[in-house]
C-alpha positions as CSV (number, residue, x, y, z in Angstrom):
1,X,78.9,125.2,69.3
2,X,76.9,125.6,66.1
3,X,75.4,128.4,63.8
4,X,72.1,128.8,65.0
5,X,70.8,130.1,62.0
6,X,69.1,128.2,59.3
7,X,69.8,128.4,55.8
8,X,67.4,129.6,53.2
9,X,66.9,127.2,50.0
10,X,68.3,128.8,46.9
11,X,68.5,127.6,43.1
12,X,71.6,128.3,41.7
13,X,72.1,128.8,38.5
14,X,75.4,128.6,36.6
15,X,76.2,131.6,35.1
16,X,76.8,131.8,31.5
17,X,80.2,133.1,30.1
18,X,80.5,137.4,30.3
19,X,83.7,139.3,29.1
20,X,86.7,138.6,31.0
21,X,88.2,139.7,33.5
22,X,91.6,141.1,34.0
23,X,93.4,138.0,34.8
24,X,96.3,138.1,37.4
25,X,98.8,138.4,35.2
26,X,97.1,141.3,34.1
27,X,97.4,143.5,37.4
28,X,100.2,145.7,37.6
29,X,103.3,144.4,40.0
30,X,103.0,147.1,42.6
31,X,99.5,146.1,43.1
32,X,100.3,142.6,45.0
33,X,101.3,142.9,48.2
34,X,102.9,140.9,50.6
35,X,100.6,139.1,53.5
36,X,102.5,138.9,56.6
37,X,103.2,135.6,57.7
38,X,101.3,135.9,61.3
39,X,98.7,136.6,59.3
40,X,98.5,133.2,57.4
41,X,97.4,130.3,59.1
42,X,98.3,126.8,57.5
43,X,95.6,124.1,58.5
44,X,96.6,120.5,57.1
45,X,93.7,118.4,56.9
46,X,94.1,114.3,56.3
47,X,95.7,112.9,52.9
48,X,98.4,116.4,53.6
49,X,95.8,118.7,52.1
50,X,96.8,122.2,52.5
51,X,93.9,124.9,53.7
52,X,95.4,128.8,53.6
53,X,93.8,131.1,55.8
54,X,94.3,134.9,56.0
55,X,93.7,136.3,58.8
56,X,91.6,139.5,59.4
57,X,94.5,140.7,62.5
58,X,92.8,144.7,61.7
59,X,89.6,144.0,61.8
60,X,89.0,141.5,64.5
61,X,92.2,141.3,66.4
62,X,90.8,139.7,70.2
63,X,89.8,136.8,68.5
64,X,92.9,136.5,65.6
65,X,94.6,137.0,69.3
66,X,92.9,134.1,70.7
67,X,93.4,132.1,67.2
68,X,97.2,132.7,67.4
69,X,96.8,131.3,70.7
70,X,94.7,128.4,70.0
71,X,97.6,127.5,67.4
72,X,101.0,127.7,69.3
73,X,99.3,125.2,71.8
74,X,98.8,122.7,69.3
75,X,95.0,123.2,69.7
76,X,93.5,122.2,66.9
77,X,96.1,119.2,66.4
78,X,93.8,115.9,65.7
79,X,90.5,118.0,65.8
80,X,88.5,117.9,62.6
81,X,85.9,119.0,60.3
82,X,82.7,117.9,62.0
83,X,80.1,119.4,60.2
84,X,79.1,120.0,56.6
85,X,75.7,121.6,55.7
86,X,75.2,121.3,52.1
87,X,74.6,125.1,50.9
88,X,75.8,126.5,53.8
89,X,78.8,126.1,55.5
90,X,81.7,123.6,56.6
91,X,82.8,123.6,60.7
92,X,85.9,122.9,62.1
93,X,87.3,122.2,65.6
94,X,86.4,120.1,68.8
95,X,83.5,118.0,67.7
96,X,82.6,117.0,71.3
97,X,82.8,120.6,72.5
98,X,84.7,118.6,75.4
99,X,88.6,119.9,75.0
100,X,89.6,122.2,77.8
101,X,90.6,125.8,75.9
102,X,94.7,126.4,76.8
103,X,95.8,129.5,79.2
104,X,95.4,132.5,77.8
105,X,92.5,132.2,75.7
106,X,89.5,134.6,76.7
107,X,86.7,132.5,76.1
108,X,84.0,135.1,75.5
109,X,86.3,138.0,74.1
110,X,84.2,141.4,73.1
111,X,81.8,141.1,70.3
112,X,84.0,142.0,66.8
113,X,80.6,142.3,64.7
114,X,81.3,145.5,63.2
115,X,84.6,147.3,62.5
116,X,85.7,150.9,63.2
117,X,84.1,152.5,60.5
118,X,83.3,152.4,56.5
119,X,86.9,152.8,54.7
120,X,87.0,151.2,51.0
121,X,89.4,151.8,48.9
122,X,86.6,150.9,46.1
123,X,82.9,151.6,46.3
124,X,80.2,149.7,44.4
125,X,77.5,151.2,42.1
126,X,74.6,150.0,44.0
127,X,73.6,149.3,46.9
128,X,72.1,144.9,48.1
129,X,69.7,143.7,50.2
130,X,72.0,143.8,53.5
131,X,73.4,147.7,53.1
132,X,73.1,150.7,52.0
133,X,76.8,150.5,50.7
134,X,79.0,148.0,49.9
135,X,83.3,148.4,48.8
136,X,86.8,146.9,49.2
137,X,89.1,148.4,51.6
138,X,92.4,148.8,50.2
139,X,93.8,145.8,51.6
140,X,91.5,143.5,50.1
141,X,88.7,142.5,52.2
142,X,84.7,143.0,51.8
143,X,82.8,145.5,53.7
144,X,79.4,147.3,54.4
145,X,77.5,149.4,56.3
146,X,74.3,151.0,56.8
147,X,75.4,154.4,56.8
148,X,75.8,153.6,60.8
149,X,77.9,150.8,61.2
150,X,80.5,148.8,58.9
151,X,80.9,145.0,59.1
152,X,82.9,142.4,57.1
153,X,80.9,140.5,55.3
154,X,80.0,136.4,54.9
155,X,80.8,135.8,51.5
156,X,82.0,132.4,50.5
157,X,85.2,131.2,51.5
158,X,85.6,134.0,54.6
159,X,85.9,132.3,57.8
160,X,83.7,133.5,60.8
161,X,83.7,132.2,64.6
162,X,80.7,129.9,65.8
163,X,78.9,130.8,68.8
164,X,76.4,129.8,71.3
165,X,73.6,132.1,72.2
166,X,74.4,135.6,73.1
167,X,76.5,137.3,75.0
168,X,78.3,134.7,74.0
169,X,80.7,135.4,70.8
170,X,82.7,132.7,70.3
171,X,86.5,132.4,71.5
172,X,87.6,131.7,67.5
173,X,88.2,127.5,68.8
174,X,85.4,126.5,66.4
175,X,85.4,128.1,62.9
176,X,83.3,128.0,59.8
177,X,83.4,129.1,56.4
178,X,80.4,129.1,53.8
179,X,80.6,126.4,51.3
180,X,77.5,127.8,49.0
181,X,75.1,130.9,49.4
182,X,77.0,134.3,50.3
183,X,75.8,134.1,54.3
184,X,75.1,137.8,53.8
185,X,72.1,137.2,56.9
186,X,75.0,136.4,59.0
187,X,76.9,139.7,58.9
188,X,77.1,141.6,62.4
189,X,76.1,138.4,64.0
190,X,79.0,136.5,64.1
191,X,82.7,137.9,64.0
192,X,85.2,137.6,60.5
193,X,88.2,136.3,61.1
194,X,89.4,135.9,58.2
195,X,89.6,134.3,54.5
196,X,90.3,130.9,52.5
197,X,93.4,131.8,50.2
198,X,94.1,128.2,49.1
199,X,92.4,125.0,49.5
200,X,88.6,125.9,49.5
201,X,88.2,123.2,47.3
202,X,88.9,120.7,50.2
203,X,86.2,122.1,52.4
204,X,83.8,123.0,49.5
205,X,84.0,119.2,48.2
206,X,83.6,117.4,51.6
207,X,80.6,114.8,51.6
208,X,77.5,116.4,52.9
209,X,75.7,115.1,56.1
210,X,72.0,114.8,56.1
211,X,72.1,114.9,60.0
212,X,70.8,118.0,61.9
213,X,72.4,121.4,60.8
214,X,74.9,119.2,58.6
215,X,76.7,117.6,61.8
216,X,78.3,114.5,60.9
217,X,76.3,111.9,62.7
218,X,79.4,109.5,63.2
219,X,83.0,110.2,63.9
220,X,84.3,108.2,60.9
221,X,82.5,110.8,58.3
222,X,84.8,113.3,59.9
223,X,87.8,115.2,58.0
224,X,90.4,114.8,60.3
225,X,93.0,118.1,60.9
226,X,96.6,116.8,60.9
227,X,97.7,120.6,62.4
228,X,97.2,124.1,62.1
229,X,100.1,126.5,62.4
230,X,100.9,130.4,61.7
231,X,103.4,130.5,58.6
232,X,105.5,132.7,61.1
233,X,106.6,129.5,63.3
234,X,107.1,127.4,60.3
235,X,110.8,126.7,59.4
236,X,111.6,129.5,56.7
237,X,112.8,127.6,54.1
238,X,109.3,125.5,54.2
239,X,107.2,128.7,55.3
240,X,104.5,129.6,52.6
241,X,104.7,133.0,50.9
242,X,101.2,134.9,49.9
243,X,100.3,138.7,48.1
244,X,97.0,139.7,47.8
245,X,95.8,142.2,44.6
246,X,95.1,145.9,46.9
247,X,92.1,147.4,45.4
248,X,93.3,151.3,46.0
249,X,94.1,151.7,41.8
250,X,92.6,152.7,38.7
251,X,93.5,148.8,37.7
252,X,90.9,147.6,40.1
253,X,88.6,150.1,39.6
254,X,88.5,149.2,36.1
255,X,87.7,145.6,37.2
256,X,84.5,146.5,38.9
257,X,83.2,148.7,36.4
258,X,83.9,145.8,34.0
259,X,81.7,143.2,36.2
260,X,79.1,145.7,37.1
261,X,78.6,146.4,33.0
262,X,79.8,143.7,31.2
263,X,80.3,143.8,27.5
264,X,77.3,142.7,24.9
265,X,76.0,140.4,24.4
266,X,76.2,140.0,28.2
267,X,73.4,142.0,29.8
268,X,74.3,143.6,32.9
269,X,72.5,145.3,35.6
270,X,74.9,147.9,36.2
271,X,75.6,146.7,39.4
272,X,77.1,143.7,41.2
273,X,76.9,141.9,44.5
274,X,79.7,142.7,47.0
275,X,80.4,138.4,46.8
276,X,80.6,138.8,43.5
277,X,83.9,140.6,42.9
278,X,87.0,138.1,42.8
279,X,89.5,139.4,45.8
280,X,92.9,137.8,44.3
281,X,95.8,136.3,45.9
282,X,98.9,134.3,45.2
283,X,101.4,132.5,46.0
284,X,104.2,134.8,46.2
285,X,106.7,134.5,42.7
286,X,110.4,133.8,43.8
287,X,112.2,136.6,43.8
């Protein structure tokens, strides 16, 4: 099951130096909060590297429900990454689209395109290419609208459920995350399930494959997945502790303003991309 969109050719450009940015150790201590542990899925991929995925349980909770699943049956156990488009995005799961989905899995749950409704904690200056408005909801995750609907959005590192053709919306067995361009044209066409926390560098560094939409064309160019499991069944004195910076403060407010209008000699636009805001997390101090 792939993304039947295309990606558009863009030239990046790396960005020259602006004024910082309040680091992390600069955010006040009540703004991290804790990220419950259902809600962080731990995918080890071959060599024992570590892949930290939050999961979106609010906004898109028939397919986090068929996720949680996919993971206490072992699923995913000896699938892999299969396909790596350069630009676009990296795709894990059953490469042969073969492996029977366990009981209780809805295989073509409701479409989770759009959420209930516009709620940001923080709204940006201006408005992109994709909405009319664009914020942060309190909790920390990137939304949109067009005055009509609000969505989640595809910028890099979020994770979002492969499909076939519609009706069909994906059961959350084959997942993808963008590895270059925001994905903005994929918003409200596939569902968000959730966010890369820790080890997006494993998925953004995998070789690229030249094959057709980035699918490996052999089964040795393949990232193999040694597991995937909720941080909930892990033993607790192994079990991986997150926060993520909320976004409902002046603190954070101050950040935005700071990247919409940076400092001379920086020129600024007054405005940033929605992508383009940093959403922090952490591994959670000891306490």
């Amino acid at each position: 099951m792939l993304i039947s969109l295309l990606p558009l050719l863009v030239l990046a450009q790396a960005a020259p130096p602006t004024s910082p940015a309040p680091l992390p150790s600069d955010v006040a201590a009540q703004d991290w909060r804790a990220i419950p542990d259902d809600e962080l899925l731990v995918m080890t991929l071959s060599g024992n590297r570590k892949v930290v995925i939050r999961l979106a349980a609010r906004y898109a909770p028939e397919h986090v429900a068929n996720i949680r699943t996919l993971v206490k049956a072992g699923w995913w156990d000896a699938a892999s990454v299969y396909r790596v488009q350069e630009n676009w995005v990296a795709q894990w799961g059953d490469a042969t689209e073969t492996k029977k989905l366990p009981a209780g899995v809805v295989e073509t749950p409701a479409a989770e395109y759009e959420i209930a409704g516009f709620t940001v904690a923080q709204r940006l200056a201006k408005a992109d290419s994709h909405s009319t408005a664009s914020g942060f909801s309190a909790d920390g995750w990137p939304i949109a609208t067009n005055g009509k609907a609000a969505w989640l959005t595809h910028c890099y590192g979020m994770v979002g459920v492969a499909r076939g053709p519609s009706p069909d919306t994906g059961s959350g067995a084959e997942l993808f995350t963008p590895i270059g361009q925001s994905a903005r044209r994929l918003d409200r066409n596939y569902t968000v399930v959730g966010r890369i926390i820790e080890g997006m560098k494993y998925l953004s560094a995998l070789p690229r494959s030249d094959a057709a939409m980035g699918v490996y064309a052999t089964e040795a160019e393949r990232s193999g997945i040694v597991s995937v499991r909720l941080a909930s069944d892990i033993p607790a004195a192994e079990r991986p502790k997150f926060e993520y910076r909320s976004t409902d403060n002046a603190r954070f407010a101050a950040y935005i303003k700071l990247r919409e209008n940076p400092a001379p000699p920086t020129i600024g636009s007054g405005g940033v991309e929605l992508c383009e805001v940093p959403l922090a997390t952490r591994p959670a101090p000891a306490r």
